[in-house]
C-alpha positions as CSV (number, residue, x, y, z in Angstrom):
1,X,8.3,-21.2,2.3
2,X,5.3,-23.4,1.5
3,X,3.0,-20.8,0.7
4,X,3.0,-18.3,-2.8
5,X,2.3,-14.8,-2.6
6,X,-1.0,-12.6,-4.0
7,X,-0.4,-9.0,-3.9
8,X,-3.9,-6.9,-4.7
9,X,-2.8,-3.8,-6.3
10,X,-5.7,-3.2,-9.0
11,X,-8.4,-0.9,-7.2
12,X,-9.6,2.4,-7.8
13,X,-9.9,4.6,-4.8
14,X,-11.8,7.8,-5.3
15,X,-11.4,9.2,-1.1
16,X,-8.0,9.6,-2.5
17,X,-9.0,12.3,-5.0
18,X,-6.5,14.0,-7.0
19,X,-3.4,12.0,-5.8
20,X,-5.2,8.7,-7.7
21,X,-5.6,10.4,-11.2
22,X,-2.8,9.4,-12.6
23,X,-1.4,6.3,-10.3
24,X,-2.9,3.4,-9.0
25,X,-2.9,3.7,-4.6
26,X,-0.2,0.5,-4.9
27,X,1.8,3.1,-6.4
28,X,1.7,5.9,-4.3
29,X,5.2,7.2,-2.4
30,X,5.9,6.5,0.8
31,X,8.6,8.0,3.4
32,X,10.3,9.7,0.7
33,X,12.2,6.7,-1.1
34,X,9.4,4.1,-1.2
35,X,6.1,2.9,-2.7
36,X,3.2,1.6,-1.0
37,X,3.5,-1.5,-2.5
38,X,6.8,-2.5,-1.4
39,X,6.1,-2.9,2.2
40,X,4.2,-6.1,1.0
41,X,7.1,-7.2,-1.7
42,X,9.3,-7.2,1.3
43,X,7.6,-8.8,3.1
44,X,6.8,-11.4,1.1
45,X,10.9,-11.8,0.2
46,X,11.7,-11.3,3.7
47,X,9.4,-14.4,4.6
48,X,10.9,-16.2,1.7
49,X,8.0,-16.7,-0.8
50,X,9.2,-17.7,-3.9
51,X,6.2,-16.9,-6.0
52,X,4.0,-13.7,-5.8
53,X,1.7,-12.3,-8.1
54,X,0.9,-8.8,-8.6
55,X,-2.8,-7.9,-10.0
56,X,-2.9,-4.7,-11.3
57,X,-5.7,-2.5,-13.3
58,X,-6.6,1.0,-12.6
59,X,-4.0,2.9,-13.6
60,X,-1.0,0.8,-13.5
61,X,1.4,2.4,-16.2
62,X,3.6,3.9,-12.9
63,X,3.2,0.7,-10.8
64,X,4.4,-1.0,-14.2
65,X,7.3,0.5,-14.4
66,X,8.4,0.2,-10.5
67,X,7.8,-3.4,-11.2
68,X,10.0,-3.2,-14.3
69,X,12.8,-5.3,-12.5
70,X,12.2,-7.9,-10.4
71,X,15.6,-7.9,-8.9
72,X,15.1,-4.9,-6.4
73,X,13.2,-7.4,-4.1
74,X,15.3,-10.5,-4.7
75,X,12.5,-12.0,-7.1
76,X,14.9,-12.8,-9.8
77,X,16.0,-16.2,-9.6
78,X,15.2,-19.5,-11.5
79,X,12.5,-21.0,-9.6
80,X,9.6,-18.9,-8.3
81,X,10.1,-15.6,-9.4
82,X,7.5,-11.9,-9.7
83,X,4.3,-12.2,-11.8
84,X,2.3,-9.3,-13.2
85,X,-1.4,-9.8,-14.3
86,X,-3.5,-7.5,-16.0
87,X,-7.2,-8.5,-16.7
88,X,-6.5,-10.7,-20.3
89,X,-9.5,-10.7,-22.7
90,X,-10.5,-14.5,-23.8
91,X,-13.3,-16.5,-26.1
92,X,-14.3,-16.8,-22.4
93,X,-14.4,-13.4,-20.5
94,X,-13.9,-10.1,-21.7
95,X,-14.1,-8.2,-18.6
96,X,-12.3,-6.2,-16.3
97,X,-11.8,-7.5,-12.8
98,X,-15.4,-7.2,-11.2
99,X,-13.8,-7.4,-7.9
100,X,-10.9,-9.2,-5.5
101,X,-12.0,-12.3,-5.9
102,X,-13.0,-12.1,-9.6
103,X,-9.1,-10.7,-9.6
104,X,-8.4,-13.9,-8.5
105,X,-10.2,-16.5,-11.1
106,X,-9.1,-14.6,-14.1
107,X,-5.6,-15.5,-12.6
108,X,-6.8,-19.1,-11.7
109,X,-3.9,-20.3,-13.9
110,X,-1.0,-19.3,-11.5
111,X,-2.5,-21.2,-8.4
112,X,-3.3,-24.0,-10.3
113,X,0.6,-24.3,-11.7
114,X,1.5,-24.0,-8.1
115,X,3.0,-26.2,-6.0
116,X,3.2,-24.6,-2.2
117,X,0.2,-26.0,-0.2
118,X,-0.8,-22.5,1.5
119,X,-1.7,-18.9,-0.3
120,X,-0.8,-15.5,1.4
121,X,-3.3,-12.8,0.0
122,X,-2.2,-9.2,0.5
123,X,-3.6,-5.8,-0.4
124,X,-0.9,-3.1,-1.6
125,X,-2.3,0.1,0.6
126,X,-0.5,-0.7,3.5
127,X,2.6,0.3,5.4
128,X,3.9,-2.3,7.8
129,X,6.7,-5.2,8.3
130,X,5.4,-8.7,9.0
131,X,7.0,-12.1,9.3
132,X,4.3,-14.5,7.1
133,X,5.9,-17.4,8.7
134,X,4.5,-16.9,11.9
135,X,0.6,-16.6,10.5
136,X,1.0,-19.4,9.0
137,X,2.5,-21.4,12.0
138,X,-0.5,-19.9,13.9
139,X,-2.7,-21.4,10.5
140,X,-1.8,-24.9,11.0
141,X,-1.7,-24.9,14.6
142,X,-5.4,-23.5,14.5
143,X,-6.0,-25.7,11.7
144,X,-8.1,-22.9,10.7
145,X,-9.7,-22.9,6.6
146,X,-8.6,-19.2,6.6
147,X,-6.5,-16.8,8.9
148,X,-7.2,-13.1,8.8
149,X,-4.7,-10.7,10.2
150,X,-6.4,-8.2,12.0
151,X,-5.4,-4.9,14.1
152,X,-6.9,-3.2,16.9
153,X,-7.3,0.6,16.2
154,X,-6.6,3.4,18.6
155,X,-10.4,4.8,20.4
156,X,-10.0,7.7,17.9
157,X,-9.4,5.8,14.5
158,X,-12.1,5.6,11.9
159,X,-12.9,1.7,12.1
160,X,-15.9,2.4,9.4
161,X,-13.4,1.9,6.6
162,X,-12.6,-1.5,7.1
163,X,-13.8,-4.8,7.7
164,X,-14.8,-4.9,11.8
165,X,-14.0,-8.1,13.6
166,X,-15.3,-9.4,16.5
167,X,-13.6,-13.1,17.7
168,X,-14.5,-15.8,20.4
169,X,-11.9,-16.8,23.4
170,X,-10.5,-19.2,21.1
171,X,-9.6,-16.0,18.4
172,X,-12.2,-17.7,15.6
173,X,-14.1,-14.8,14.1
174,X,-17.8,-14.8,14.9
175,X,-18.6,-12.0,13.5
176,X,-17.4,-9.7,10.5
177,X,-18.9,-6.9,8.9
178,X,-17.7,-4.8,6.0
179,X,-17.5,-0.9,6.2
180,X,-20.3,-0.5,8.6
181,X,-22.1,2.6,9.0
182,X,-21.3,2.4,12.8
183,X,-18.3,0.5,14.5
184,X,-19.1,-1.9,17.3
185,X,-15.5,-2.4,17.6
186,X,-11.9,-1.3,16.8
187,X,-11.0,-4.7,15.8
188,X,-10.7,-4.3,12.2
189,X,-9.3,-6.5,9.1
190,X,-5.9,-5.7,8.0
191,X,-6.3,-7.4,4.4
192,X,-3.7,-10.2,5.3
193,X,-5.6,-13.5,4.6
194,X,-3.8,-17.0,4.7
195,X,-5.6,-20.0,3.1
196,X,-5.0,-23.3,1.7
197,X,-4.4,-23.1,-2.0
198,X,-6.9,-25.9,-3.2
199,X,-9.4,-24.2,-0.5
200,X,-9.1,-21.2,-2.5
201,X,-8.9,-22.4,-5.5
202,X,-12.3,-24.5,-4.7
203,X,-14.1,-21.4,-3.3
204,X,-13.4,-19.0,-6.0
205,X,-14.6,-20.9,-8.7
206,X,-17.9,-21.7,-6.6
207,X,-18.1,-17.6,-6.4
208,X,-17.3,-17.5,-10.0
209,X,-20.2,-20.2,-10.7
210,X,-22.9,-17.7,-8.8
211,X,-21.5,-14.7,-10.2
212,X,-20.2,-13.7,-7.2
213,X,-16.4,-11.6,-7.6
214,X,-15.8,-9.9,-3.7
215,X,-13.2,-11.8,-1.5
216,X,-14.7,-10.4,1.5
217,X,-18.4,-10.5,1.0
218,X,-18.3,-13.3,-0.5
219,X,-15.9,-15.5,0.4
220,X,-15.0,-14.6,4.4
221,X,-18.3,-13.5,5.6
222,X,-20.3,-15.8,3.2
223,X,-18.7,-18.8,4.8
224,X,-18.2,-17.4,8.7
225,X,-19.8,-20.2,9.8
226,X,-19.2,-22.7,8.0
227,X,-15.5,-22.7,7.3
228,X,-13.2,-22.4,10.5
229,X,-12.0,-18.5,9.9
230,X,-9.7,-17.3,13.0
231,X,-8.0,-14.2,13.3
232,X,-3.9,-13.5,14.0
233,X,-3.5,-9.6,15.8
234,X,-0.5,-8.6,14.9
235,X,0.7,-5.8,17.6
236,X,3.4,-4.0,15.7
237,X,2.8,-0.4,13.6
238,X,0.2,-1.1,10.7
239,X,-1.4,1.9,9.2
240,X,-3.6,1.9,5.2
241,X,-3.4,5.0,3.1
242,X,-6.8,4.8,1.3
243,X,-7.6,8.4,2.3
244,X,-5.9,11.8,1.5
245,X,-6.0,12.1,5.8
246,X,-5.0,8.6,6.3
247,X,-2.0,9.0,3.5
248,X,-0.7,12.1,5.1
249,X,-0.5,10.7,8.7
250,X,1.0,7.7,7.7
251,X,3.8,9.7,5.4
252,X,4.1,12.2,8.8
253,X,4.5,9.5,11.1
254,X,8.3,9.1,9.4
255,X,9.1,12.4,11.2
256,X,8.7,10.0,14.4
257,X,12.0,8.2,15.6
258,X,10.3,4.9,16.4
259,X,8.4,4.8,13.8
260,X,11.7,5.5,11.1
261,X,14.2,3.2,13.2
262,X,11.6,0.5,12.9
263,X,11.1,0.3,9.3
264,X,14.7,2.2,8.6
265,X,17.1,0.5,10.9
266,X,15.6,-2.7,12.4
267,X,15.8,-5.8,10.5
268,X,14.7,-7.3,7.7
269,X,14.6,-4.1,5.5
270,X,12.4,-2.6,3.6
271,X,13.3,-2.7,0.0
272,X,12.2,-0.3,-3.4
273,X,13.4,0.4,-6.7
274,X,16.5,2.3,-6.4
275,X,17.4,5.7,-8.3
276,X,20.8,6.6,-9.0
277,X,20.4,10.4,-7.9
278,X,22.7,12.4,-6.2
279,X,22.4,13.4,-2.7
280,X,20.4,16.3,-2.0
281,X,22.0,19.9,-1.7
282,X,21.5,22.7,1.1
283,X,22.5,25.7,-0.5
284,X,24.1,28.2,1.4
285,X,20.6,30.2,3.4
286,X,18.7,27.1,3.3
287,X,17.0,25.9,6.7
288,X,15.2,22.1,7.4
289,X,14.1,20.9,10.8
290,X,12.6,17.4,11.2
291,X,12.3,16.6,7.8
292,X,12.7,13.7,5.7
293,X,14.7,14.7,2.7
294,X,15.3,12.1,-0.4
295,X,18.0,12.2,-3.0
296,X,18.0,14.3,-5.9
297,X,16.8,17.5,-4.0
298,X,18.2,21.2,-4.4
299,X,16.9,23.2,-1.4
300,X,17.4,27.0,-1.5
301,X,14.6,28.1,1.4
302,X,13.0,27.1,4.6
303,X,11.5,23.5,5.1
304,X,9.9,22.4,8.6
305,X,8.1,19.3,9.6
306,X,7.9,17.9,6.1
307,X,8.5,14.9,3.5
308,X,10.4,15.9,0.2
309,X,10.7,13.3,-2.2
310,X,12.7,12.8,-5.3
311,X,14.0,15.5,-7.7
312,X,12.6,18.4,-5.3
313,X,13.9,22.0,-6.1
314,X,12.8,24.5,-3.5
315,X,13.6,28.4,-4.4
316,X,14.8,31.2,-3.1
317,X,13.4,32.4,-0.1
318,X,10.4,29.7,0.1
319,X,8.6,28.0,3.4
320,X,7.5,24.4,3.5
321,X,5.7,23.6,6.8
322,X,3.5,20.5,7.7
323,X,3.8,19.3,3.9
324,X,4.5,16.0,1.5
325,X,5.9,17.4,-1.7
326,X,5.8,14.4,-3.9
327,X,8.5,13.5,-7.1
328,X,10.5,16.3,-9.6
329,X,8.5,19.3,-7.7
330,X,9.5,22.5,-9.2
331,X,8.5,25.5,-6.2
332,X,9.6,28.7,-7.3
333,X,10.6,32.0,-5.3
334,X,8.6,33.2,-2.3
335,X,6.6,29.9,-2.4
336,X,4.7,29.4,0.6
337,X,3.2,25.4,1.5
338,X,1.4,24.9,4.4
339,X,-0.6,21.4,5.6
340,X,-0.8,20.3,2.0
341,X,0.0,17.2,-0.5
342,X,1.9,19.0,-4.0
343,X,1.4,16.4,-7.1
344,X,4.4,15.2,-8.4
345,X,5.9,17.3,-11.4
346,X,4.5,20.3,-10.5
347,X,5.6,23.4,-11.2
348,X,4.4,25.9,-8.4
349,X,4.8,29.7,-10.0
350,X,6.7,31.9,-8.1
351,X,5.1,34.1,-5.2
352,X,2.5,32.0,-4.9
353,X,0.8,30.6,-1.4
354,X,-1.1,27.2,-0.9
355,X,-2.6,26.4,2.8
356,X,-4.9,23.8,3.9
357,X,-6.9,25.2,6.2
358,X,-10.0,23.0,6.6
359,X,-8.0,19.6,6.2
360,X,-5.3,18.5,3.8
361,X,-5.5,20.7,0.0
362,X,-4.1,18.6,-2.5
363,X,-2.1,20.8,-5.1
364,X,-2.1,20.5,-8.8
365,X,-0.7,22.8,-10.8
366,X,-0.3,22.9,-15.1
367,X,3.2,21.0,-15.5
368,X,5.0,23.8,-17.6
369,X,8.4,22.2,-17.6
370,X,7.1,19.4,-19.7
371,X,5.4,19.2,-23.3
372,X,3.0,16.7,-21.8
């Protein structure tokens, strides 16, 4: 493809409260068997870019480690291949990335040893399959400076979270506001961007020059009206998990059969970093209905409308309803979950209850399995 790939993944979120301690929200699990940021990886290799670049920074030691091996996305081969930046202290700067588009000149390098003509700019908190390819057809044809993906939201969605987007006939955005207090509309950004690589590389360093280091603010609605910015709405599902709310709905909309034949069992695939775990194990007593279950799990009790992950033991005689139980979950006897989020490598005492009942509770309990 004639474009290389940008992957943001190095932002702190803090409406994601517990669940971000200890991960960056690129890293966060998805559906069971996947991280957030390997909808974009595949993606990216699905729309054959050759190139992509990963910039990580708040808390990337997990998301390190899931990008250990390139090969799980078909990234290893001679030309192109899967870049990780950090921020790199210099003679010249010896900060941390100030923002997206700061993210970006620190990494200056990479564009400029690139070849492809066109840049594909993702963020890593999103959950969706897209074929680049077609944006970019829809870039040249436009012979747009920039393309922005955008979505339109259901009456009900929270718009005030992202970037609202209001277009012309011809789809070229005329207006664009970040997080407003109020939405005007339910257009909203999906943080997809398409752009010609000298354009970018050009603008960025003019930010850099006035100290300016936000893609959006400073680059897209800076420039509204002077560079030709259209936007592509893709119709198919598209959902961010930058909220504890928004990351349970999006883990619960798996329990849907459209939803998991789409990303499951329609092509191209969705691809992660695979673990050679056995399958899971329903002992003799043990009930699940509508569940997604991964590999790895020993279930002894009761589990309804929920998401185990990896390495989940459930005791004797427990109830799981309405929950995400996250990585190497120990839940002892009598355990009873209800509309909640359990940390990975917990160790939930026996006889013990946890229920959200104003909203999602995220649960955290003192590892006791583990020295650390």
């Amino acid at each position: 493809m004639r474009a290389v790939g940008i992957i943001l993944a190095g932002g702190n979120n803090r409406k994601m409260r517990e669940l971000t301690h200890k991960r960056a929200v690129a890293a966060m699990p998805i559906a069971g068997s996947y991280r957030s940021i390997d909808f974009a990886l595949s993606n990216m290799t699905n729309s054959h870019v050759q190139r992509v670049a990963v910039l990580t920074q708040y808390n990337s030691r997990s998301l390190h480690e899931h990008l250990s091996s390139s090969k799980w996305w078909d990234f290893g081969r001679k030309q192109g291949g899967l870049f990780t930046f950090t921020p790199t202290i210099t003679a010249e700067n010896g900060d941390w990335y100030r923002g997206t588009a700061d993210a970006i000149y620190q990494n200056l390098d990479f564009l400029k040893r690139s070849h492809e003509p066109y840049v594909i700019i993702a963020s890593a908190d999103a959950v969706y399959k897209m074929d680049y390819n077609k944006v970019l057809e829809y870039h040249i044809e436009k012979k747009a400076d920039v393309t922005v993906v955008c979505k339109e939201l259901q009456p009900d969605d929270d718009a005030t979270r992202f970037g609202i987007i209001r277009m012309n006939e011809d789809m070229r955005i005329e207006e664009f506001e970040e997080k407003p207090m109020v939405a005007k509309s339910n257009m909203i950004s999906a943080g997809i961007y398409i752009i010609r690589r000298r354009l970018l590389i050009e603008l960025i360093e003019l930010c850099a020059e006035e100290d300016r280091h936000d893609f959006v603010n400073d680059i897209l609605i800076r420039y509204k009206n002077l560079k030709k910015i259209y936007g592509y709405k893709m119709d198919a599902y598209w959902s961010n998990i930058s909220t504890v709310d928004a990351y349970y709905k999006t883990n619960m909309d798996f329990l849907k059969p459209e939803v998991r034949n789409y990303f499951f069992k329609t092509y191209p695939d969705i691809y992660s970093k695979v673990s050679d775990l056995p399958p899971a194990k329903y002992n003799p007593g043990s009930v699940v209905k509508n569940s997604l279950v991964a590999s790895g799990c020993i279930i002894n009790g009761t589990v309804e409308n929920s998401i185990l992950f990896k390495r989940t033991f459930i005791g004797n005689n427990c109830v799981i309803k309405n929950s995400i139980i996250l990585n190497d979950v120990y839940l002892g006897d009598n355990t009873y979950i209800e509309n909640c989020i359990v940390e990975s490598r917990d160790t939930i005492r026996a006889n013990t209850r946890h229920v959200g009942e104003n909203g999602i509770k995220v649960v955290v309990e003192k590892n006791e399995r583990y020295a650390l």
